[in-house]
C-alpha positions, 0 to 999 in steps of 0.5 A: 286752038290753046288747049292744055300745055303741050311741050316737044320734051315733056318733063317728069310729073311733079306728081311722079313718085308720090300719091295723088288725089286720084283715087283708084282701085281695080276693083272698080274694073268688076262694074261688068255687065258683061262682054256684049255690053257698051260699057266695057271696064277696059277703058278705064284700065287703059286709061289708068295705065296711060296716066301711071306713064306720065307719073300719076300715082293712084289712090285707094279710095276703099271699097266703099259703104252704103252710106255713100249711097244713102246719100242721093239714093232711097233706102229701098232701092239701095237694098233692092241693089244689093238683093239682086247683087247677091241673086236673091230673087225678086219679082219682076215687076219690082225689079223693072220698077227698080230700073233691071232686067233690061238690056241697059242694065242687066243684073250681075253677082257683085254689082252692089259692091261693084257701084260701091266701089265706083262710088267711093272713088268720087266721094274720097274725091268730094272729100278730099276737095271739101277739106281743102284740096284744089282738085281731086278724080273719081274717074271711074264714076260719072254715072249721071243716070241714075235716079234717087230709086231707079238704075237708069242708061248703065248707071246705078249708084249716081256718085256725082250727085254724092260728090255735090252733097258732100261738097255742100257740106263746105261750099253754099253753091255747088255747079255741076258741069256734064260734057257727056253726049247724053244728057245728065238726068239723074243729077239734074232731077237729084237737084232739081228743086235746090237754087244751090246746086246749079246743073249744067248738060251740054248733050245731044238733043233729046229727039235723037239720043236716050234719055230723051229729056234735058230740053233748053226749057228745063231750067229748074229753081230759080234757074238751076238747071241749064241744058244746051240741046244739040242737033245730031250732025253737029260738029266740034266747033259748034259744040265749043262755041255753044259751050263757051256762049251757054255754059261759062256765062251761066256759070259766072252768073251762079258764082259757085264755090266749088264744081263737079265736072263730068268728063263723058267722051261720047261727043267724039265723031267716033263714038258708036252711040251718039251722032255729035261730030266733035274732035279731042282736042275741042272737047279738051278745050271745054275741060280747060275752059272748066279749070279756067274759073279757077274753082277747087274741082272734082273731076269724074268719068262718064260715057265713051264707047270707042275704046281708041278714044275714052283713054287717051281723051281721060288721060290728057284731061287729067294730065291738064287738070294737073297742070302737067305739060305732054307731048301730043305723041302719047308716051306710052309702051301701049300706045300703038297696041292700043291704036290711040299714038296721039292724044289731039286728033289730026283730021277733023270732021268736015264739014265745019259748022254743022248744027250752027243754026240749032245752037244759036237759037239754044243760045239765044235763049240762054243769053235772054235768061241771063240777061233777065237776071242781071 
């Protein structure tokens, strides 16, 4: 399999010693509902530490305005965020209303600022794209949940949907691309309605994994919405393949002008929430086969909730997306602290093949789609 350059002696970035469009700041890391919850800060923390080794200098996107999320999201809900954020009380039936209170997501002092703070990174990421960089991260966002009034599945600013409106302010046609294990609803009903905005989610299937939506048969205006369901069980090659017969065709098909690309690690076989089989380097491939296209790109996080995986993968994502050539050895003082010494995982799921007959008749449908817009 060809994913992403990897050299026997890697060189130095040529990003190493200057600032780069990857836009950072630990104040991300307060995006904290506690050490019980999946969603833990840390895995972005070790993933910055990864990348600064490999010369990945960060920048401070700043802390972020309201008017970042005023962007995608309600008014009210924006000032519902922040009431509960500074422990102001409200009724119950509001804040359920409001998407809180559940074990998902749980209200915590500094959240608004927190989702502010998250949200930047990818909207200085947009902007950076929008005025004529080829590429640019907001790696701690990808928080696809989020609805326009509603906090949904740990998510509650949704920043990628932030990045397609700013993108928009430049480019007439926008795709989406989310490689989560979960399906990306919440930008998906964002533009639901806009032929513009083309949403791609390849995910585990609604039957079997939260949110329960993002059916092959939601396709949105003029077919603005494409989803690939996948039967839990099925494994990285399954995956890959569905990935390369759905989603690239329908993306030359749309011919947009610029993409978000959703970078959630949770299809990996080790990720304790969902029940996809698939292996680093597979899933590498598909963010290679992203970068293929050619397009200018913002490129944010998302879900992984094995802590042994989400950085090493968001390390060699970025890495790649750079263009900077690594070692699958991962150079690293922290690297066999932190139990992830190489990037690629050298035993695969067996056996091979699962979820093949799932996927060829999600694909089946797709193929007929696109040849019917021909």
């Amino acid at each position: 399999m060809k994913v992403f350059e990897v050299l026997p002696n890697s060189p130095k970035s040529r990003y190493h010693g200057r600032v780069s469009p990857f836009f950072y700041h630990p104040r991300m890391l307060s995006y904290d509902f506690g050490p019980r919850h999946p969603l833990k800060p840390e895995r972005l923390r070790r993933a910055v530490e990864l990348l600064k080794a490999y010369g990945v200098q960060p920048t401070d996107p700043g802390p972020g305005t309201s008017q970042d999320a005023l962007r995608v999201h309600d008014p009210e809900y924006v000032e519902v965020v922040r009431r509960l954020s500074d422990r102001e009380p409200l009724d119950t039936p509001v804040m359920r209303e409001h998407g809180f209170g559940s074990v998902d997501n749980p209200v915590f002092s500094g959240m608004y600022e927190a989702s502010l703070a998250y949200t930047s990174g990818s909207a200085r990421a947009a902007e950076a794209v929008r005025d004529g960089e080829p590429l640019a991260f907001g790696l701690a966002g990808g928080l696809h949940h989020a609805h326009r009034d509603r906090a949904s599945g740990f998510c509650i600013f949704n920043d990628a949907a932030v990045a397609i409106d700013i993108l928009k302010e430049r480019f007439r046609r926008v795709a989406y691309v989310d490689i989560d294990v979960h399906h990306g609803d919440g930008v998906q009903w964002l533009f639901y309605d806009d032929p513009d905005v083309l949403t791609c989610s390849i995910h585990e299937s609604p039957r079997s994994l939260f949110p329960g939506t993002g059916d092959v048969h939601e396709t949105g205006a003029a077919l603005s919405a494409l989803n690939v369901p996948l039967e839990a069980g099925t494994t990285g090659d399954t995956w890959l393949w569905a990935f390369k017969e759905a989603v690239i065709p329908t993306m030359e098909s749309f011919r947009p002008e610029a993409v978000v690309l959703q970078m959630g690690t949770d299809p990996h076989y080790l990720d304790p929430l969902a029940h996809l089989r698939v292996a680093a380097q597979e899933w590498l491939e598909a963010v290679k086969l992203v970068k293929d296209l050619g397009l200018p790109m913002v490129a944010v996080g998302g879900g992984g909730y094995e802590i042994t995986c989400v950085p090493r993968m968001w390390c060699a994502a970025v890495l790649g997306l750079m263009g900077i050539p690594f070692e699958d050895r991962v150079a690293s003082t922290h690297a066999e602290e932190w139990r992830m010494p190489t990037f690629f995982d050298h035993q695969l799921p067996q056996p091979r093949g699962l979820g093949r007959d799932e996927a060829e008749q999600v694909v089946s449908i797709v193929r007929s789609r696109l040849k019917a817009v021909a």
